[in-house]
PLY file of the C-alpha trace (Angstrom):
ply
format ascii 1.0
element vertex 418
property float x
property float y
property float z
element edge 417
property int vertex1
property int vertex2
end_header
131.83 147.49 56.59
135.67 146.22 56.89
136.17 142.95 59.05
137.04 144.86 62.24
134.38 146.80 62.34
131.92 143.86 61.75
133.65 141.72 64.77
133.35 144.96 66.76
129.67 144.98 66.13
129.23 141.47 66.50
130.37 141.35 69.85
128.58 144.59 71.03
125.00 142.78 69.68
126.11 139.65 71.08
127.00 141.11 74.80
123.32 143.24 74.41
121.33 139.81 73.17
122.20 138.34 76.35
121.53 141.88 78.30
118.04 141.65 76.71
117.65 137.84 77.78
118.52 138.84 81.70
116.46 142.04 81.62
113.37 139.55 80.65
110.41 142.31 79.61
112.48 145.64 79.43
113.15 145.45 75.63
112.81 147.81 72.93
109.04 147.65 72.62
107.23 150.94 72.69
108.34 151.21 76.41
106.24 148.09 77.16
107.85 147.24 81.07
105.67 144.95 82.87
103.73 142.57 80.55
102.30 139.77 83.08
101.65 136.29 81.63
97.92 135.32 80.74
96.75 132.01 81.00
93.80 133.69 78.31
94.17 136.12 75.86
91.19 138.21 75.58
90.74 139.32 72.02
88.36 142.31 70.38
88.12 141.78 66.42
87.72 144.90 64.58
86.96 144.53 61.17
84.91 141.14 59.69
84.88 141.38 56.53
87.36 139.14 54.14
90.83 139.71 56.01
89.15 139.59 59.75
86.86 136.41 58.70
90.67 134.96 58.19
92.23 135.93 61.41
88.99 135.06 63.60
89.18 131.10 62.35
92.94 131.22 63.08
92.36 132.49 66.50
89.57 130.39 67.29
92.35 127.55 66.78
94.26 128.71 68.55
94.59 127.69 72.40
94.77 130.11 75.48
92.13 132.32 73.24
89.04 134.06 74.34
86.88 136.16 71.44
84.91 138.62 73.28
83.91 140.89 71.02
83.72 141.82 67.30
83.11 144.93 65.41
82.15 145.97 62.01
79.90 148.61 60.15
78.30 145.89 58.38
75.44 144.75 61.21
75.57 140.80 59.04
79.22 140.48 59.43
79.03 141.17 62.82
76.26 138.19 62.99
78.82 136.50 60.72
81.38 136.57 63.38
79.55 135.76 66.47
78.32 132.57 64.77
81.99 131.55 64.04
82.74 131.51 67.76
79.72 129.84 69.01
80.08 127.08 66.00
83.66 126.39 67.42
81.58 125.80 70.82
82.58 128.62 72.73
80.59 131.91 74.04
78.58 134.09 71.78
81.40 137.50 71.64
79.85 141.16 71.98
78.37 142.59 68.54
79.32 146.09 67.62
77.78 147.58 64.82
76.78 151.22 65.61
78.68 153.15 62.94
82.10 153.72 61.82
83.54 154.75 65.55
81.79 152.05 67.15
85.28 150.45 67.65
85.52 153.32 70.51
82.73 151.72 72.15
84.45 148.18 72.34
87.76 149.36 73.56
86.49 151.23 76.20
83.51 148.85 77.84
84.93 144.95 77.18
87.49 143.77 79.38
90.63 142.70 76.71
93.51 142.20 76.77
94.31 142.64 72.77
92.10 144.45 70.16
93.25 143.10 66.73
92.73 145.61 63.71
91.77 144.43 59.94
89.28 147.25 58.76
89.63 149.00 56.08
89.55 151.73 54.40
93.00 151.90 55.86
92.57 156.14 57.05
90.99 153.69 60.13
94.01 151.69 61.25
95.60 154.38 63.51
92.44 155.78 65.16
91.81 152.14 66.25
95.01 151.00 67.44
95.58 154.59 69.22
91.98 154.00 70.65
92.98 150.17 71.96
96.15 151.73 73.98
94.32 154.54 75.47
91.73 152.11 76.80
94.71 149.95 78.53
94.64 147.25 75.64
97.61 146.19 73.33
96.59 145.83 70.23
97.51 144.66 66.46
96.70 145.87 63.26
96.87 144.88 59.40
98.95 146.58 57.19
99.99 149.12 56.91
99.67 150.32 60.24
99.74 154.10 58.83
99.31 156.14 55.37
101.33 159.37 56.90
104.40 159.80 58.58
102.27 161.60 61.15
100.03 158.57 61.88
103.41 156.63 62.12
104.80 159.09 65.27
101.17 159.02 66.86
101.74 154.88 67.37
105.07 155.19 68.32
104.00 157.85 71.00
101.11 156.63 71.91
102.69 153.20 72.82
105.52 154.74 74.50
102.65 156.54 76.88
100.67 153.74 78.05
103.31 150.94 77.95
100.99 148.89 75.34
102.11 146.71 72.35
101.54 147.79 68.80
102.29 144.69 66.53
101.88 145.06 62.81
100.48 141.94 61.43
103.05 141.23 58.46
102.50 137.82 57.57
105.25 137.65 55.27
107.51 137.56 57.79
106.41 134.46 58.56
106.99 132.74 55.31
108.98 129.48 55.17
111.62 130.64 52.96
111.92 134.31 54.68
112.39 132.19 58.20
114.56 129.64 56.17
116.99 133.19 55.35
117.03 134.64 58.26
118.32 131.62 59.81
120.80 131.00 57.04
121.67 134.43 57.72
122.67 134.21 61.57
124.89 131.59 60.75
126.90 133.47 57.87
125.85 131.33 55.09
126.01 134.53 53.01
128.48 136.17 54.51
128.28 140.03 55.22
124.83 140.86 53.49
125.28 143.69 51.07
121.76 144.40 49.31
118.03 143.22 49.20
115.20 143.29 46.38
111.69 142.78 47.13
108.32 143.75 45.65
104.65 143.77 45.80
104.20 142.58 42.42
100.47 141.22 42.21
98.31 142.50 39.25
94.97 143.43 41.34
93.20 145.10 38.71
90.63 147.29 40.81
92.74 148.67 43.42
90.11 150.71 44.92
87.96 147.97 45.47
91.00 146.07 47.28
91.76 148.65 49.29
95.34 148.94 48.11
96.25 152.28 47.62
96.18 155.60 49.73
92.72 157.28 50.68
91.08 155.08 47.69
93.28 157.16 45.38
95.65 155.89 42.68
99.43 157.78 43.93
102.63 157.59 42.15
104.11 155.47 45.21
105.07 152.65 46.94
101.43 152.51 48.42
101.63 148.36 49.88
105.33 149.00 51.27
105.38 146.39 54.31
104.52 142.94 52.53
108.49 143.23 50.54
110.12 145.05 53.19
109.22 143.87 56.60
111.15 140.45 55.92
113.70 142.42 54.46
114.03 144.70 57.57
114.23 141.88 60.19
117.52 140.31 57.73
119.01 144.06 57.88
118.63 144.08 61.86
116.34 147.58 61.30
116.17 148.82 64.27
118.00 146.05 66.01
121.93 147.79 65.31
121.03 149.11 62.01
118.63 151.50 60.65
117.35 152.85 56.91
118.53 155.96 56.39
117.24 157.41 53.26
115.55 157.08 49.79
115.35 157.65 46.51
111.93 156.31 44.23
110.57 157.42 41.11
107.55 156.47 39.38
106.86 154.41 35.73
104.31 156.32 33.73
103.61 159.27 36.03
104.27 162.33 34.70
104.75 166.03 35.80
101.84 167.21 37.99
100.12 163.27 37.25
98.57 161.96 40.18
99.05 157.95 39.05
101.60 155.89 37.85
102.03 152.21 36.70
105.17 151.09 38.59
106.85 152.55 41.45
110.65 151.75 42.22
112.54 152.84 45.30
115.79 152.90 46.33
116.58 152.14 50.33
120.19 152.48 51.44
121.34 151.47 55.46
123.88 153.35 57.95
125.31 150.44 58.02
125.92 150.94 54.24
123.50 148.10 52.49
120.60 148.72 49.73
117.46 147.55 49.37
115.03 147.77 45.70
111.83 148.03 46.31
109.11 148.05 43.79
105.12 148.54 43.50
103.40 146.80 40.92
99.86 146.42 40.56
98.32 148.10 37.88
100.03 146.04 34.85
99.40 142.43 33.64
101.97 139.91 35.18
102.22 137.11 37.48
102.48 137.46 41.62
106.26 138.30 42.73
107.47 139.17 45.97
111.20 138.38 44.47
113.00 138.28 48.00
116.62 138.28 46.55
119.15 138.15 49.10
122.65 138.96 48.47
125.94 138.80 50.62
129.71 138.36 50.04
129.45 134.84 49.94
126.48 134.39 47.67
122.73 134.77 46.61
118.93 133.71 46.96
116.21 134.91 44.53
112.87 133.48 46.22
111.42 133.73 42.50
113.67 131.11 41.20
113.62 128.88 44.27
117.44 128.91 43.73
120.61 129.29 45.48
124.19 129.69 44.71
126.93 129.68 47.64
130.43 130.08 46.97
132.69 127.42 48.08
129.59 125.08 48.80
127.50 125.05 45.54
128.75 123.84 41.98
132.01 125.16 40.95
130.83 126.85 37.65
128.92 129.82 39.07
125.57 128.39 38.45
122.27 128.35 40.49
121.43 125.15 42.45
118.21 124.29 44.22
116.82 124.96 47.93
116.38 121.13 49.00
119.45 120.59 50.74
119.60 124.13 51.97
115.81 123.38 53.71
116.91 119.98 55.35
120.15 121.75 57.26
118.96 125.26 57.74
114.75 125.11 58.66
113.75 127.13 60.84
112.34 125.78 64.41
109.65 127.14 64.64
108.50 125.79 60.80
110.20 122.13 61.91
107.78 122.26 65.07
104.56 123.99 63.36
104.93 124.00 59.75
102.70 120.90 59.04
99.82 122.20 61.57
100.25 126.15 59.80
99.56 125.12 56.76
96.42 122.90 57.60
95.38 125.71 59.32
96.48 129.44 57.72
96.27 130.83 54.39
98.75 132.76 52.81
101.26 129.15 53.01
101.02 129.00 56.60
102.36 132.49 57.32
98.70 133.63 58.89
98.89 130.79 61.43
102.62 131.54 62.40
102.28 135.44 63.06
98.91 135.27 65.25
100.67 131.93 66.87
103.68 133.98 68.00
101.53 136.99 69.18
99.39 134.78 71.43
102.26 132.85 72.47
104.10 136.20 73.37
101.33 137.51 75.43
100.66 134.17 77.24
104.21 134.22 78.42
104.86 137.37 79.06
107.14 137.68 75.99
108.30 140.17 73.63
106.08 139.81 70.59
108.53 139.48 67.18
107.19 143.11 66.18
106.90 145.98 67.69
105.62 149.47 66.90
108.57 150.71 66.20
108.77 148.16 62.88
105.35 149.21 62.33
106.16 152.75 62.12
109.25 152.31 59.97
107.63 149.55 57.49
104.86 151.81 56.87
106.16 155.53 56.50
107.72 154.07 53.28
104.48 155.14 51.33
104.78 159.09 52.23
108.69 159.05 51.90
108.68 157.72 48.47
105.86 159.91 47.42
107.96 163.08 48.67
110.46 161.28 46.72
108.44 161.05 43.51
107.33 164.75 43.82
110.79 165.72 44.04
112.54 164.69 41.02
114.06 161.22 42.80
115.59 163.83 45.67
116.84 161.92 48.59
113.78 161.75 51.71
115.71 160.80 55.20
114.03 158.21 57.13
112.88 159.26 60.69
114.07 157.60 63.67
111.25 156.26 65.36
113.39 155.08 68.28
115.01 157.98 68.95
118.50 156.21 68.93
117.92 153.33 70.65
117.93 151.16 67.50
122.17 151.47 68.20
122.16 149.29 71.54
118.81 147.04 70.88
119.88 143.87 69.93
118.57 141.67 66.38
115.91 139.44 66.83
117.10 135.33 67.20
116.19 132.60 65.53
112.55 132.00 66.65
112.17 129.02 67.87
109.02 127.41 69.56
0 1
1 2
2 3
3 4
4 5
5 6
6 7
7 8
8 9
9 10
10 11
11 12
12 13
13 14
14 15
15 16
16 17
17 18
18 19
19 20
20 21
21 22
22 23
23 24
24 25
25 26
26 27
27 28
28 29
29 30
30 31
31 32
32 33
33 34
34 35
35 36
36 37
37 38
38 39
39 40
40 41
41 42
42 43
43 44
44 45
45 46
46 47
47 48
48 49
49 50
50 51
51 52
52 53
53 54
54 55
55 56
56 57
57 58
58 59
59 60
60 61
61 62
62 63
63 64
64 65
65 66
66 67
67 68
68 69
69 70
70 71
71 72
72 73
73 74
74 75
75 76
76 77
77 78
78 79
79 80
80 81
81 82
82 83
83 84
84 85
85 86
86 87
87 88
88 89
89 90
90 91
91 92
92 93
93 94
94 95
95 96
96 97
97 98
98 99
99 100
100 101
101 102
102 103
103 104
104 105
105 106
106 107
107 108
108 109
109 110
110 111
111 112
112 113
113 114
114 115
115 116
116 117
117 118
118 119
119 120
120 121
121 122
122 123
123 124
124 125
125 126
126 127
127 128
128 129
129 130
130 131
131 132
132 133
133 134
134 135
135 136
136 137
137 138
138 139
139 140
140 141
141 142
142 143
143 144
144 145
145 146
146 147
147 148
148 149
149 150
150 151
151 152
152 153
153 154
154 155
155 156
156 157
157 158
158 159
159 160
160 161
161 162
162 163
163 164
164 165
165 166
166 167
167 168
168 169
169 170
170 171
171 172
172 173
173 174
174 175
175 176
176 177
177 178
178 179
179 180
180 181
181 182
182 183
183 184
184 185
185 186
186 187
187 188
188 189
189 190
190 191
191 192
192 193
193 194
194 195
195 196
196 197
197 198
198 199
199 200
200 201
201 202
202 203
203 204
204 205
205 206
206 207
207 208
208 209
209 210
210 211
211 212
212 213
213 214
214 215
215 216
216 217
217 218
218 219
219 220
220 221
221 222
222 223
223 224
224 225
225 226
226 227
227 228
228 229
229 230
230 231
231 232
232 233
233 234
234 235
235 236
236 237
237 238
238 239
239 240
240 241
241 242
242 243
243 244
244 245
245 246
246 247
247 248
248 249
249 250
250 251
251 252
252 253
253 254
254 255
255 256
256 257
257 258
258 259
259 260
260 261
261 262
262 263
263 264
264 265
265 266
266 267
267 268
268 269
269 270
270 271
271 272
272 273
273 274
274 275
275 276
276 277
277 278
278 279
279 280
280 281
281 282
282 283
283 284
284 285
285 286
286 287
287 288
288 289
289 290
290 291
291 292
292 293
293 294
294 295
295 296
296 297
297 298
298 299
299 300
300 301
301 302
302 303
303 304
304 305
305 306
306 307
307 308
308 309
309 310
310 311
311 312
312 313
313 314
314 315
315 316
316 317
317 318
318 319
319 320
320 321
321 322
322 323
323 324
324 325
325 326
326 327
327 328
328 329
329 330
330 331
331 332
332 333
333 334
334 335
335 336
336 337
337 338
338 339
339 340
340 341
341 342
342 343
343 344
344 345
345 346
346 347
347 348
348 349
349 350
350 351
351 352
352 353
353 354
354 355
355 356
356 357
357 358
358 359
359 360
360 361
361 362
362 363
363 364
364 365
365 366
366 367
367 368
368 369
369 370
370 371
371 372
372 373
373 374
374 375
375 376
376 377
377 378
378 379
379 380
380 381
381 382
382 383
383 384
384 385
385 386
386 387
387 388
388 389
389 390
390 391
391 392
392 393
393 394
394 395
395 396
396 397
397 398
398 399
399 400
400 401
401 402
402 403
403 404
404 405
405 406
406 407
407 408
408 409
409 410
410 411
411 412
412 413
413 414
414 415
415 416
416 417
C-alpha cells in the first residue's frame, strides 16, 4: 500500500464516515432501514444454561430492559431464569420448555423486540436467529453464529429480507486492550498496519462437553474462529474498505484421511495486502493465550507480554516498554466512562457488560449496533474455509463476499464512544 494510495483511501473513508453520519440508519447492516428508537427493549433469552445465566444478570442491569421470555430444553433452567427476573423485582418472563424447537414458539407469540441466542449445541444458532427475523424480531447470537458457509449466507439473506439486525455477540471485541488498539490505531500510532496474530489458545480438555468444536466432533480446524479474529477484523476495517480474501491452514498432528488434530494454524491475507495468523489450540497442556499482536510500520503490541515498542517514541535501543503510559493517553471512551461499572458487573474483564451495553444502547437510540451480520458471517465461515483448507494439502480457500461489494464504499467503524 504506497503513501498515495493510502491518502487516496483515507479521504474516500473519511468523505463516506460523514455520508454514513448524515444518512443516520441507512448503513451497511443487513439492509436494516428504519430502526425506530425504544424507550424498552424487549428481550427473549434462548438458551439458560451457563453462557445465558451470564447474559440474563447483565441484562437485568441493564436499564431500558424488559425480559419477557426465556427458553430452554431443560424445564429447571427455565424456572432458573424466571426467578432471576422476579428476584431483580421485575415481572415473572414467559417459560418455554417444550422441546428443542420450542424457541419457534417464543418468536412467533411474545411481542419482542430482540431474541438473544446462547444455546448450544451450536447446529442451533442459525435456525434460531433465522427464526427471530422471520417473526419481525432482531436478534443476537453467541458464537459462532454458523458451522457452514451455508448457514453463514442464510443470515446474511435472511437479514437482508426482513430488514432485522443479526449481531454476533463477540465479547472480545470489547476488551480493554483490543478498544485501547483500535483507538491507538485511528490515530496512526502504528503507522500503516501490516499483519495480525491471534489465537484461541485455552487448554479445555473435554471439548465435547464445552461445546467447542463442530457437530460435537473433534475436526482438523480452526473450530472457535471468532474469539482471535473478530478484534482483529474491526483493526483491518473488514468489511468497512477492506476485506479477507483468502487462506491457507494446516493442521498439527492430523494426518492423511485423520479426522482430529492437536493444533490448527491458518494463514489470512487482505486485498488490501495485510496477514493475519490464526491458531486453534485446545487439546494440548498450556496456559490461556489470545496473543493479539499488532504490527504496523511504526511498531508493535503483543497483548501476551503487556508490552509495547513504538519507534521514535519508546526507548532508543529497540526494546519493549510497558502499556501504562500508552493507557493514560490513548483509553478508549467508552472504557474511561464504563470501565469501572463493566467490570463490577461482567465477566470475561468487563467485555460481557460492554457488548450487551452497546447493543441495548444501539436499539434504544435507533443506532447502528457495532456488529452486524455481515461480521457474523465472515468471523464465522473461518471454520469450513480452513477445513477445505486442511483437506486440501494447505491449497488456498477464497473468502466469500458476504456484502456483495459493498464492503468498498462502507466506511470503518469510529472510536466508540459513550
Amino acid at each position: 500500500m504506497n503513501e498515495q494510495y493510502d491518502r487516496k483511501r483515507f479521504l474516500k473513508v473519511g468523505a463516506a464516515t460523514t455520508a454514513a453520519w448524515a444518512m443516520g440508519r441507512e448503513t451497511f447492516a443487513g439492509g436494516v432501514s428504519d430502526v425506530k428508537p425504544m424507550e424498552k427493549v424487549r428481550v427473549g433469552l434462548v438458551g439458560v444454561g451457563a453462557r445465558g445465566t451470564v447474559l440474563l444478570k447483565v441484562l437485568l442491569d441493564l436499564e431500558g430492559v424488559e425480559v419477557k421470555a426465556v427458553c430452554d430444553v431443560i424445564g429447571d433452567r427455565v424456572v432458573k431464569g424466571q426467578k432471576l427476573v422476579t428476584a431483580a423485582g421485575k415481572a415473572q418472563p414467559t417459560g418455554y420448555s417444550r422441546g428443542e424447537t420450542d424457541f419457534r414458539r417464543l418468536c412467533e407469540t411474545e411481542d419482542l423486540d430482540l431474541v438473544i441466542n446462547a444455546v448450544r449445541p451450536w447446529k442451533w444458532h442459525v435456525p434460531i436467529c433465522v427464526a427471530a427475523m422471520n417473526a419481525g424480531k432482531h436478534t443476537a447470537t453467541e458464537v459462532p453464529a454458523s458451522e457452514t458457509i451455508e448457514g453463514c449466507w442464510q443470515l446474511v439473506e435472511t437479514a437482508e429480507k426482513t430488514h432485522k439486525y443479526c449481531v454476533i455477540l463477540e465479547n472480545c471485541c470489547y476488551f480493554r486492550n483490543v478498544m485501547l488498539v483500535h483507538n491507538m490505531l485511528r490515530q496512526g500510532v502504528f503507522g500503516e498496519l501490516r499483519h495480525c496474530e491471534a489465537g484461541y489458545q485455552h487448554y479445555v480438555g473435554d471439548l465435547a462437553t464445552l461445546g467447542r468444536v463442530r457437530d460435537d466432533k473433534v475436526r482438523p480446524a480452526n473450530a472457535y474462529p471468532t474469539h482471535p479474529l473478530g478484534p482483529v477484523a474491526q483493526w483491518l476495517d473488514i468489511n468497512r474498505g477492506n476485506r479477507f480474501d483468502y487462506l491457507v491452514s494446516m493442521s498439527a498432528g492430523a494426518t492423511r484421511g485423520s479426522q482430529d488434530a492437536d493444533i490448527n494454524t491458518s494463514l489470512l491475507r487482505t486485498v488490501n495486502g495485510q496477514t493475519v495468523t490464526l491458531y486453534y489450540d485446545t487439546k494440548l497442556p498450556r496456559p490461556y493465550d489470545l496473543i493479539y499482536r499488532v504490527q504496523g510500520t511504526k511498531g508493535i503490541y503483543s497483548a501476551t507480554l503487556e508490552q509495547i515498542y513504538i519507534e521514535g517514541r519508546s526507548p532508543k535501543s529497540v526494546t519493549w516498554e510497558p502499556m501504562d503510559a500508552y493507557y493514560k493517553e490513548f483509553e478508549n471512551p467508552l472504557w474511561k466512562a464504563w470501565g469501572e461499572k463493566a467490570l463490577s458487573q461482567g465477566g470475561h474483564g468487563g467485555a460481557d457488560w460492554m457488548e450487551l451495553y452497546r447493543l441495548i444502547k444501539a436499539l434504544r437510540t435507533g443506532a447502528v449496533p457495532d456488529i452486524d451480520v455481515y461480521d457474523a458471517a465472515t468471523w464465522s465461515c473461518i471454520t469450513e474455509l480452513s477445513e477445505k483448507s486442511v483437506a486440501t494439502r494447505s491449497r488456498p480457500q477464497d473468502f466469500p463476499d458476504f456484502t456483495k461489494g459493498r464492503w468498498k464504499t462502507t466506511p470503518p467503524i469510529g472510536i466508540i464512544g459513550v
